[in-house]
C-alpha positions in Angstrom: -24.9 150.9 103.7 -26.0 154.3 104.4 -29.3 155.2 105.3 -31.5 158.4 104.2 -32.4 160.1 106.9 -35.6 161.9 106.0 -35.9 165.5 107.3 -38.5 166.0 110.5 -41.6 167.6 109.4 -42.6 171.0 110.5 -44.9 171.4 113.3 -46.9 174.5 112.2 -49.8 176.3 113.9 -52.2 178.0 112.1 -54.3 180.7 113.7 -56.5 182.7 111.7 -59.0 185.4 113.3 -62.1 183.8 114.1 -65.4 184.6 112.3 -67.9 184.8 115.4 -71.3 183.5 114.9 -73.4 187.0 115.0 -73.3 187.6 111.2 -73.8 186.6 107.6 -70.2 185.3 105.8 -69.4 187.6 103.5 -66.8 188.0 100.7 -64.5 189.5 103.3 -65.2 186.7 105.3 -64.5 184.1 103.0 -61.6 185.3 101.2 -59.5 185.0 104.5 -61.3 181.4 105.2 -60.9 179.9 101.9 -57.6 181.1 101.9 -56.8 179.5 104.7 -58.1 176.0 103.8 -56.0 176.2 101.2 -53.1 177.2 103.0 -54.0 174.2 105.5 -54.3 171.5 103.0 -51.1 172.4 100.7 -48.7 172.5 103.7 -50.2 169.6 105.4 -48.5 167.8 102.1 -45.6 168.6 104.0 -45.5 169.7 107.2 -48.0 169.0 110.4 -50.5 171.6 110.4 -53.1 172.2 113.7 -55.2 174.7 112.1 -56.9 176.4 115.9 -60.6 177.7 114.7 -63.4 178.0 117.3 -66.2 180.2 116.3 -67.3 180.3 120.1 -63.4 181.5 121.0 -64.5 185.1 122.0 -67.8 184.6 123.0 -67.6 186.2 126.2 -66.7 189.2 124.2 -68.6 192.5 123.7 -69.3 191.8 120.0 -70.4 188.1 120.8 -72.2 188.7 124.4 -73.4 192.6 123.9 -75.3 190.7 120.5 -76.9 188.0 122.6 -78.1 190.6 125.5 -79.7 192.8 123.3 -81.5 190.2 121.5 -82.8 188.7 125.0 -83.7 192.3 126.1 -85.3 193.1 122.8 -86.4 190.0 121.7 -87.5 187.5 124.5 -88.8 184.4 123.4 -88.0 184.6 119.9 -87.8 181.0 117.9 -84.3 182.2 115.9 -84.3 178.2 114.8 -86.3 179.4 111.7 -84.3 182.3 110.8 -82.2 183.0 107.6 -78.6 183.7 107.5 -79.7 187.7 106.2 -82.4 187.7 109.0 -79.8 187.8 111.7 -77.2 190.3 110.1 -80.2 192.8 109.9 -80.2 192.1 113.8 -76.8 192.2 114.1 -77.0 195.9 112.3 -79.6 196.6 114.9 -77.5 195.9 117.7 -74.8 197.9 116.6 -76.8 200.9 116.3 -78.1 200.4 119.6 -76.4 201.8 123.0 -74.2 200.0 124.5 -75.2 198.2 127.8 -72.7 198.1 130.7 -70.5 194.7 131.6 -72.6 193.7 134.6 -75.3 193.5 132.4 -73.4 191.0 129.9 -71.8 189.4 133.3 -74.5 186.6 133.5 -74.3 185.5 129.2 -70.3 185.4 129.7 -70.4 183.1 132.3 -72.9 181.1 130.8 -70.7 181.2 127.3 -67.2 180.2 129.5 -69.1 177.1 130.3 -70.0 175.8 127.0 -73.2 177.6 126.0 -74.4 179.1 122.9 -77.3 181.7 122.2 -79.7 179.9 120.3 -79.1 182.7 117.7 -75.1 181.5 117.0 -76.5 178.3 117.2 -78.5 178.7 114.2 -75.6 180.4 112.1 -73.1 177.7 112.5 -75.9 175.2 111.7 -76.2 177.6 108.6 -72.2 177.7 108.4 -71.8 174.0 108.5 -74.0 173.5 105.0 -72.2 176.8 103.7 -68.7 174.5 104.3 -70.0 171.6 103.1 -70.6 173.0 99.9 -67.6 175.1 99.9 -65.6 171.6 100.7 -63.8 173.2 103.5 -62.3 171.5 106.0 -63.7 171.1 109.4 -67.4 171.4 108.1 -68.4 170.6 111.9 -67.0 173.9 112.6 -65.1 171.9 115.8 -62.7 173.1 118.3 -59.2 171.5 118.1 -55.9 171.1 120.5 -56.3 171.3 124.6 -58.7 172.9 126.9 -57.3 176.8 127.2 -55.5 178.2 129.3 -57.5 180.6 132.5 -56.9 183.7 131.6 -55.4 184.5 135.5 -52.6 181.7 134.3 -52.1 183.8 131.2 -51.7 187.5 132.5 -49.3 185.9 135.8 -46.9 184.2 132.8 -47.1 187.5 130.6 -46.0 189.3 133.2 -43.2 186.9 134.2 -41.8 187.4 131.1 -42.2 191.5 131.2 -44.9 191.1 128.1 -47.6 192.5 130.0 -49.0 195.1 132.7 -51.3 194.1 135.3 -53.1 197.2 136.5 -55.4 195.2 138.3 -53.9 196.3 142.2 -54.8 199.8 141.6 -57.7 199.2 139.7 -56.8 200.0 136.3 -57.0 197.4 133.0 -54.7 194.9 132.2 -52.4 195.5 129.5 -50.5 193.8 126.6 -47.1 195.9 126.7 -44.9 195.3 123.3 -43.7 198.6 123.8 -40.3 197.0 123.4 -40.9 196.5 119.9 -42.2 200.6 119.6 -46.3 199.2 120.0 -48.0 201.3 122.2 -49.8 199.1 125.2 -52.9 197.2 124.3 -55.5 196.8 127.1 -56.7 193.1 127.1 -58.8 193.2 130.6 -60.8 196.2 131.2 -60.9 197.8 134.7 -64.7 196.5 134.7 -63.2 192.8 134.5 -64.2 192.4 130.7 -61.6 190.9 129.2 -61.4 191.0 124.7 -60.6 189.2 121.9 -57.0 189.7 122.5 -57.5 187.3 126.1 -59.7 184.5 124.5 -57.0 184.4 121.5 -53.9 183.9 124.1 -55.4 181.6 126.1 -56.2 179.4 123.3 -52.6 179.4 121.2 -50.0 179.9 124.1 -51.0 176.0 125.9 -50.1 175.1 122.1 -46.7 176.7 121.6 -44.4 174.3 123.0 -46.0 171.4 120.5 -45.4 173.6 117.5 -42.2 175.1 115.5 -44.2 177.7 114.1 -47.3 180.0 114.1 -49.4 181.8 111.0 -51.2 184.6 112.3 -54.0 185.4 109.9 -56.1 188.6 110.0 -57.7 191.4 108.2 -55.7 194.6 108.0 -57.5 196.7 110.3 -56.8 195.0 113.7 -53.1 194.9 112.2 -51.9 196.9 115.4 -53.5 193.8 117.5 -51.8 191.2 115.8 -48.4 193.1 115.8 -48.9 192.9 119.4 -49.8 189.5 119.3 -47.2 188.2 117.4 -44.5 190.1 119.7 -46.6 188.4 123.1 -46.1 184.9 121.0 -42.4 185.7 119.6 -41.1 186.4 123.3 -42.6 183.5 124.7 -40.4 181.6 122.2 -42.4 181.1 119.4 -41.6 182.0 115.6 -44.3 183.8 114.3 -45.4 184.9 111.0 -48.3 187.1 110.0 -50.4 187.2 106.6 -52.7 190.3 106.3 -56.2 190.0 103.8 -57.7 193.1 103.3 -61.4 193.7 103.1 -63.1 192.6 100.0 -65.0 196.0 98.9 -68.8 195.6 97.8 -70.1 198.3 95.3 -67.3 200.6 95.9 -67.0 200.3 99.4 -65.1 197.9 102.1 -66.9 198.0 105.6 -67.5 195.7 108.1 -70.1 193.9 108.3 -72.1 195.9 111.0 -72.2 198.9 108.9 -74.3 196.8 106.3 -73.9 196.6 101.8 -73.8 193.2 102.6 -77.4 192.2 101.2 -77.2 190.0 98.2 -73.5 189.0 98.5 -74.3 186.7 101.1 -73.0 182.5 100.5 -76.6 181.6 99.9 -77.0 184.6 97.5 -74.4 184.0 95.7 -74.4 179.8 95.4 -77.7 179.7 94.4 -78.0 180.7 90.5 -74.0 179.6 89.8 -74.6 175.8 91.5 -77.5 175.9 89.8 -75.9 176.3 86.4 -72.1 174.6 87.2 -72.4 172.9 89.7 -70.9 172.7 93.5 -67.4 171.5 92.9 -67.4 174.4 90.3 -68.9 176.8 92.5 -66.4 175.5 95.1 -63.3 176.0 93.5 -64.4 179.4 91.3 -64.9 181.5 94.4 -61.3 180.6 95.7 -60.0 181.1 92.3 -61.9 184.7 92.3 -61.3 185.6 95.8 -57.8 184.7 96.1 -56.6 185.5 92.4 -58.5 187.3 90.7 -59.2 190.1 93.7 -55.7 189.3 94.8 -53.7 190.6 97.6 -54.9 194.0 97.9 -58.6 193.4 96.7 -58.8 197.0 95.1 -61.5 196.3 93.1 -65.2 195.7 93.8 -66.5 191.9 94.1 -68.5 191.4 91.2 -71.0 188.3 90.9 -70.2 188.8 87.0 -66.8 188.2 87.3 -67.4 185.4 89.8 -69.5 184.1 87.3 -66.5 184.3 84.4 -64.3 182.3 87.6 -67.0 179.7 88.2 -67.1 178.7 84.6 -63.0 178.6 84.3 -63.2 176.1 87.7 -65.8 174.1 85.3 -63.3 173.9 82.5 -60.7 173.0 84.5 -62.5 170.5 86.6 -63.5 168.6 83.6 -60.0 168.5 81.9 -58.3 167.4 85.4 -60.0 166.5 87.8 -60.7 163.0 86.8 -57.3 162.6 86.3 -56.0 159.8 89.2 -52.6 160.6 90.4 -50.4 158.0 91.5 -48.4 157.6 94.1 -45.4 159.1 93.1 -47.7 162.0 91.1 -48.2 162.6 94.7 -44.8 162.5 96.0 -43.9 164.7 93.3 -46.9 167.0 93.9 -45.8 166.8 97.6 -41.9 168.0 96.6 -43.3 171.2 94.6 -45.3 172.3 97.2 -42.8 171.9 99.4 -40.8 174.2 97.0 -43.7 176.5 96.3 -43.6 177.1 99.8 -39.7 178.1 99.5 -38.2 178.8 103.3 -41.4 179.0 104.9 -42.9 176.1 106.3 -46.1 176.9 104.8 -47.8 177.4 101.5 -48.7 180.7 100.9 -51.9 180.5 99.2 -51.8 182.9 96.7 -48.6 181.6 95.4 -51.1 178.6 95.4 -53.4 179.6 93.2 -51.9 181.9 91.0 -49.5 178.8 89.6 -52.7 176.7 89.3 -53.3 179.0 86.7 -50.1 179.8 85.2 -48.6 178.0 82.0 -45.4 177.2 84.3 -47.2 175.4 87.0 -45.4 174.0 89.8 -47.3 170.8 89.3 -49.5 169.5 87.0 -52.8 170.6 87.5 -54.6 167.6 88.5 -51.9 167.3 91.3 -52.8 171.3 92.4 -56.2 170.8 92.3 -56.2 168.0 94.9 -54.2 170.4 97.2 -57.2 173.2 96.6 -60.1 171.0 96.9 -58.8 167.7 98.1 -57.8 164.2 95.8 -61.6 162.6 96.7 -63.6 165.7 96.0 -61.4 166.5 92.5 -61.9 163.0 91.0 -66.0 163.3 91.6 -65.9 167.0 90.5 -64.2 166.0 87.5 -66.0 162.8 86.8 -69.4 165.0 87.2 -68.2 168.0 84.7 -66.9 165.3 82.5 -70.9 163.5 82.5 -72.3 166.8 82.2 -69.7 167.8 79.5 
């Protein structure tokens, strides 16, 4: 008798850029976040997916720290417990604005963050976060760190440079250095000569003790730090790993795509924009038409402005398609066969790109009935009540 021998599943490692906890999510924000939940939940159909996200990663950072010193220095005893999600990107503008303060004087908040602590400030955010995924029914509402304790960054720089993927500078007092110059990437300082290391340092240490356990690792970022993840992917790639990278640009508001710091944000906030379209559809709807919006109908490129109108038009399509699916129950081998076109969706990747996601969700040739491809957007549970809810409402 011969015996099927079922293929091994992938082992993939999913590493979007974090979101630190110093400002409002915004369309930008989410757009790469939802995306990724989606991207996590198809291909974990399939393949084993350790999705690394910890919104404390950089904290020691000058974004995360500078934020924290400025608000003790300007601020000192302030109760940010009470404050709203807008209340702290108005600060957060403020900081920005605001000279900046040398590392000694961040020295004392970095160590304190390496050990575990949070400003009272980013502790209120990801409180704020945590209902904001709930809603959204992301995974990971807890916003919790996952995989091993990472690495110390003096274990990372002595293996980059055993493997001639790095410059220490450190003997002659200059910075530390990323060095894909092999691949025509200028260096990339990741230590500065002060001792302060960036985002580039945090990220390493957390995704290289996780290589070994994984076949292959999604980069995920917004286009303008797409020189740092080049270099990042080339630091991963010749340490052995097989890297891919998916770029999300950002979402323009009224015309115009900035970061966060630089403000527009006001009104487009989660809270802002949940409150009138829950009110009227619904949260599953609300849920499911801001992926749909964000991730179809803006697209790859996002060219266009976000508009709360259009989002509207998006929430009220999820509705409709909630209620004519979503209380559908799949079977077992619905599931097996939702499972196999995934898998194909996904072609020679071991992931599901999650536009391709969406986009035949809503085509006339789906890959899968849509009852099946709503499950893998918003989960099997959370589709059946959704559906069961539009369907009372209905």
């Amino acid at each position: 008798m011969t015996v099927a021998i079922r293929p091994a599943r992938r082992r993939v490692l999913l590493a979007p850029v974090t979101v630190s906890p110093t400002k409002p999510l915004t369309p930008s924000h989410l757009k790469l976040l939802l995306s990724m939940d989606l991207l996590h939940r198809a291909s974990a159909t399939f393949a084993d997916v350790t999705h690394v996200y910890h919104p404390l990663a950089h904290a020691g950072s000058r974004q995360v720290a500078g934020f924290w010193e400025y608000l003790d220095r300007r601020y000192p005893g302030f109760d940010f417990s009470r404050c709203a999600e807008e209340e702290i990107g108005e600060l957060y503008g403020e900081f920005q604005r605001d000279e900046r303060v040398d590392y000694p004087a961040l020295e004392p908040l970095v160590r304190r963050a390496a050990a575990g602590w949070a400003h009272p400030v980013s502790a209120r955010l990801l409180d704020l976060w945590q209902g904001h995924y709930r809603m959204l029914g992301m995974l990971d509402p807890g916003l919790g760190r996952t995989g091993p304790t990472p690495m110390a960054a003096e274990e990372l720089i002595e293996l980059l440079v055993r493997n001639d993927l790095c410059i220490d500078g450190r003997p002659f007092g200059a910075p530390v250095y990323l060095d894909a110059t092999a691949a025509g990437l200028p260096l990339r300082m990741m230590l500065g000569s002060d001792g302060h290391a960036n985002y580039l340092m945090s990220t390493l240490c957390e995704l290289v003790p996780q290589l070994a356990d994984h076949d292959h690792v999604v980069l995920a970022h917004d286009v303008e730090i797409r020189a740092d993840y080049r270099t990042m992917a080339h630091v991963l790639t010749g340490l052995g790993a097989e890297v891919s990278r998916l770029e999300f640009p950002r979402v323009p508001l009224d015309g115009v795509a900035r970061a966060t710091r630089f403000g527009g944000w006001q009104g487009y906030t989660v809270g802002a924009l949940s409150g009138p379209l829950v009110a009227e559809f619904g949260e599953p709807a609300f849920a499911l038409g801001l992926r749909l919006y964000l991730v179809a109908g803006l697209g790859r490129t996002a060219r266009e402005s976000f508009s709360t109108r259009h989002l509207r038009r998006w929430v009220q399509r999820a509705g409709r398609l909630l209620a004519e699916h979503g209380d559908r129950p799949v079977s077992s081998a619905g599931l097996a066969a939702s499972t196999a076109a995934l898998s194909a969706l996904a072609g020679r990747l071991p992931y599901v790109d999650p536009y391709r996601l969406v986009t035949s969700l809503l085509s006339r040739d789906a890959a899968a009935p849509p009852a099946q491809l709503l499950g893998a957007l918003l989960g099997p549970s959370a589709t059946t009540a959704a559906g069961s809810a539009a369907g009372s409402a209905a």
